[in-house]
MDAnalysis code that builds the backbone (N, CA, C; Angstrom):
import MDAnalysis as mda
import numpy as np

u = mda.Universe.empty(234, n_residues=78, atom_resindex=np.repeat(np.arange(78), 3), trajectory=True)
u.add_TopologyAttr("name", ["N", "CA", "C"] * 78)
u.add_TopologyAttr("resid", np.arange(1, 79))
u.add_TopologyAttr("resname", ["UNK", "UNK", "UNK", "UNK", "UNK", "UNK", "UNK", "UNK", "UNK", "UNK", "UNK", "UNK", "UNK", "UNK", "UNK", "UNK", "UNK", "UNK", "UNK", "UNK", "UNK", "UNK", "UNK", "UNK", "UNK", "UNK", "UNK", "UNK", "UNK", "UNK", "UNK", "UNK", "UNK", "UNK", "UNK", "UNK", "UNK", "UNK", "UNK", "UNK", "UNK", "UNK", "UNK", "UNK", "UNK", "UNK", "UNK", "UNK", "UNK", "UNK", "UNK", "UNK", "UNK", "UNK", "UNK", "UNK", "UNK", "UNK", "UNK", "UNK", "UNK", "UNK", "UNK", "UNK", "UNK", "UNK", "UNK", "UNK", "UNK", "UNK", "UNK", "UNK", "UNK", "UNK", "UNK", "UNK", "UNK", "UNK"])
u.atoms.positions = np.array([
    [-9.006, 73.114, -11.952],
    [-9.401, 73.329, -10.560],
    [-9.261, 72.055, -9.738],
    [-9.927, 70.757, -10.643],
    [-9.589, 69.655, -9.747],
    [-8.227, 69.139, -9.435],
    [-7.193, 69.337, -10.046],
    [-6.120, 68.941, -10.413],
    [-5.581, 69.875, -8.745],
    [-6.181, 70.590, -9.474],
    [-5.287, 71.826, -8.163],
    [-5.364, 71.311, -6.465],
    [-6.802, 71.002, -6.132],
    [-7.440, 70.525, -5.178],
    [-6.501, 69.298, -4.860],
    [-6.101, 68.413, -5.606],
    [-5.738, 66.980, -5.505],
    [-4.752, 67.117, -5.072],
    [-3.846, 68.137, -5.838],
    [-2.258, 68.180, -5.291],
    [-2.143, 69.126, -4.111],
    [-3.388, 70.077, -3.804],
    [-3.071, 70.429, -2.281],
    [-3.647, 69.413, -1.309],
    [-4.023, 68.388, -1.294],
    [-4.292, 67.492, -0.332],
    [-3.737, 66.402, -0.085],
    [-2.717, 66.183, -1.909],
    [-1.548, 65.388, -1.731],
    [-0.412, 66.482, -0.936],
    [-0.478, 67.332, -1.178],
    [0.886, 68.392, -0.259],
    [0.588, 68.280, 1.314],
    [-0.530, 68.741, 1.684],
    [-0.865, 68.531, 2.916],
    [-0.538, 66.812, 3.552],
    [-0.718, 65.863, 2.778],
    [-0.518, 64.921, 3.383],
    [1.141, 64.581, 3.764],
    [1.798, 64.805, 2.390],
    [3.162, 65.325, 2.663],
    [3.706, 65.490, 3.753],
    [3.280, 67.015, 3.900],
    [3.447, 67.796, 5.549],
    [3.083, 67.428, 6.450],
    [2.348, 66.456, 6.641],
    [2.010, 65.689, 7.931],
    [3.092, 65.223, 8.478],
    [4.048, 64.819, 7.515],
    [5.333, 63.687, 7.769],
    [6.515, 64.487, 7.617],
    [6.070, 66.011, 7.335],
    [7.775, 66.964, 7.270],
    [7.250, 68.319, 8.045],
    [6.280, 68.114, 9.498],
    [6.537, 69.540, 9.567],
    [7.772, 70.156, 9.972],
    [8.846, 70.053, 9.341],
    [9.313, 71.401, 9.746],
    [10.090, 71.587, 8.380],
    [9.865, 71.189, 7.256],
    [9.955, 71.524, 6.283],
    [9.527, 72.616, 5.846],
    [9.894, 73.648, 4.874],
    [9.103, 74.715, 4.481],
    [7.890, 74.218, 3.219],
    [6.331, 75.093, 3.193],
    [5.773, 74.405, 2.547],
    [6.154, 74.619, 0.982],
    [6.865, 75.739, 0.789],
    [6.860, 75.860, -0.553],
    [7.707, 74.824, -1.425],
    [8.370, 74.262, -0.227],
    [9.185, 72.994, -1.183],
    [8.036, 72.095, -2.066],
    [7.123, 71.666, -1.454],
    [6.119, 70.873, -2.292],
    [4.897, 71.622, -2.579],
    [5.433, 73.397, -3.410],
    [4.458, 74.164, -3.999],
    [3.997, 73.214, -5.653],
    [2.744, 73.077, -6.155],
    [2.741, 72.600, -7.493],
    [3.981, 72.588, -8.373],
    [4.330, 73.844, -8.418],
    [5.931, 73.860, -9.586],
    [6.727, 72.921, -9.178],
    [7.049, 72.593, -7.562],
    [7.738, 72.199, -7.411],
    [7.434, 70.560, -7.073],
    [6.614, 70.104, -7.669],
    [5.933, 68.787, -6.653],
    [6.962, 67.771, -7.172],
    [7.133, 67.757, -8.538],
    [7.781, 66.581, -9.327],
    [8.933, 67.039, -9.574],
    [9.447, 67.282, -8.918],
    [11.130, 67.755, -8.872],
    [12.015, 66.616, -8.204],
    [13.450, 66.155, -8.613],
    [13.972, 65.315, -7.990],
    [14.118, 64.928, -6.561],
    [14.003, 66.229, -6.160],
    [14.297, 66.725, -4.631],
    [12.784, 66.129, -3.913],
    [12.138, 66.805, -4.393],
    [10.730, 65.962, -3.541],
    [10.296, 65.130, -3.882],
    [10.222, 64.062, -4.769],
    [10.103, 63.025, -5.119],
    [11.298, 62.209, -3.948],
    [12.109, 62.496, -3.957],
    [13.403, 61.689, -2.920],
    [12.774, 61.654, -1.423],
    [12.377, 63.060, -1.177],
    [11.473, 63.247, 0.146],
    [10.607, 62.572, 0.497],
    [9.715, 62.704, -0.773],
    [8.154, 62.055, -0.445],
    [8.604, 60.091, -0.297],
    [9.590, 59.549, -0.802],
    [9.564, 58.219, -0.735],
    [10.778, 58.008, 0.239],
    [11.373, 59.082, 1.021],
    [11.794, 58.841, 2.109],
    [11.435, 58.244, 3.240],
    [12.224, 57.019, 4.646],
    [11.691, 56.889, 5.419],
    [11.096, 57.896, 6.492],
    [9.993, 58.245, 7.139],
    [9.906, 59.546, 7.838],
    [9.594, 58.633, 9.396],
    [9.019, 57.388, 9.576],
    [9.417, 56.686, 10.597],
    [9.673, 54.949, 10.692],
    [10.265, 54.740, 11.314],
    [10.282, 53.132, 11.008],
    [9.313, 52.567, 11.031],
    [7.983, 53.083, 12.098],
    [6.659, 52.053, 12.493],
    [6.312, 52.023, 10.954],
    [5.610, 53.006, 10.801],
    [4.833, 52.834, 9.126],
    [5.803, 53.353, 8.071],
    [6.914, 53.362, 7.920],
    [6.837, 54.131, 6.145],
    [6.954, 53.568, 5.373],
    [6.489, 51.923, 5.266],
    [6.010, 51.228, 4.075],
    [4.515, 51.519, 3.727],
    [3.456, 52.047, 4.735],
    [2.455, 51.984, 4.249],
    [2.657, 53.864, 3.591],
    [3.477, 54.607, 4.739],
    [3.448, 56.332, 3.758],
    [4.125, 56.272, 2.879],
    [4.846, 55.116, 2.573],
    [5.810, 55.178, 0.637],
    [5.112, 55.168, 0.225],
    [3.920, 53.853, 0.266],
    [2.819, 53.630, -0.952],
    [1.797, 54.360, -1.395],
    [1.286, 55.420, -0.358],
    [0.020, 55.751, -0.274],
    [0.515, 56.946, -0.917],
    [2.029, 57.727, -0.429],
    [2.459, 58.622, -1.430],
    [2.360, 58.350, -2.894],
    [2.870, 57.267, -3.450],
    [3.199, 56.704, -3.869],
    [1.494, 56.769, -5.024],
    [1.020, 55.936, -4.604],
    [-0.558, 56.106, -5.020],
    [-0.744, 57.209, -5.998],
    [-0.746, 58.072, -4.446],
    [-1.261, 59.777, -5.101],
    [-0.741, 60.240, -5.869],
    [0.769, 60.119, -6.266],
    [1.853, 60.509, -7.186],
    [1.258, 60.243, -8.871],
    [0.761, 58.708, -8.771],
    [0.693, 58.454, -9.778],
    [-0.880, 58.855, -10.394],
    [-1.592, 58.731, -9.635],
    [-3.122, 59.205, -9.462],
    [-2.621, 60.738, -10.252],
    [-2.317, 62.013, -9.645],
    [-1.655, 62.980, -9.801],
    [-1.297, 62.871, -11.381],
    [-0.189, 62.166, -11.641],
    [0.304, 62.422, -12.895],
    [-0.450, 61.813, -14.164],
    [-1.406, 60.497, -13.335],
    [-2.283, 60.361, -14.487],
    [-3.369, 61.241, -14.536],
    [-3.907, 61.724, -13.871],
    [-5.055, 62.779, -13.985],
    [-4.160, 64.201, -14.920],
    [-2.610, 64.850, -14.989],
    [-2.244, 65.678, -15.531],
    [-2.196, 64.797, -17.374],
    [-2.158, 63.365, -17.444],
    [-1.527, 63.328, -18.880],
    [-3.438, 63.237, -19.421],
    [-4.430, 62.796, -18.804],
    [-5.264, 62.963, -19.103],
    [-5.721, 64.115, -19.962],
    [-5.529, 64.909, -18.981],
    [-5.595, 66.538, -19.003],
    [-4.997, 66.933, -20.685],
    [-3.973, 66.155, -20.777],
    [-2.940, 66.721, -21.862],
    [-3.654, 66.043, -23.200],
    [-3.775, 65.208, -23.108],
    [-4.074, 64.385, -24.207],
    [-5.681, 64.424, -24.312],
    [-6.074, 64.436, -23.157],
    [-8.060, 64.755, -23.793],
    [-8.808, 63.365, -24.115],
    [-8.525, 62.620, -23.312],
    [-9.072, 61.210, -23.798],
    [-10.214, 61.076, -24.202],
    [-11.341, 62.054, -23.782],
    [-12.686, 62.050, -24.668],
    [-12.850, 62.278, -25.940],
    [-12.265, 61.858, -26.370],
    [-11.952, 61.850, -28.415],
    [-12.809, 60.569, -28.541],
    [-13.410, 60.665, -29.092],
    [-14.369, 59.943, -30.530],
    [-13.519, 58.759, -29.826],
    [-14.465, 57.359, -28.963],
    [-14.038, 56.360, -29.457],
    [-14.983, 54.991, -29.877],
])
């Protein structure tokens, strides 16, 4: 559930910077796909898109470490 939450508020932030993109391009299935990954670290304006690379950027990894978590179960006996 949390996982879910995270990546619709990483999507929404997304779309701030592509509305006229369709949203299903950055549906979950599709978040880590070559194609939106290229998007999301695209320039979307000259003033800031060093600070929207990073902050994407952030969440991406935030995102994928909260999924390997998930996978692996780090609360094992330590």
């Amino acid at each position: 559930m949390w996982e879910y939450v995270k990546r619709e508020i990483f999507i929404n932030k997304i779309n701030k910077n592509h509305r006229k993109q369709h949203y299903s391009e950055y549906s979950p299935a599709n978040l880590f796909s070559p194609k939106a990954l290229a998007k999301m670290t695209q320039n979307t304006n000259k003033r800031d898109s060093q600070f929207h690379k990073k902050e994407k950027l952030y969440h991406y990894i935030y995102i994928e470490f909260e999924a390997i978590k998930k996978r692996r179960s780090f609360s094992t006996n330590y």
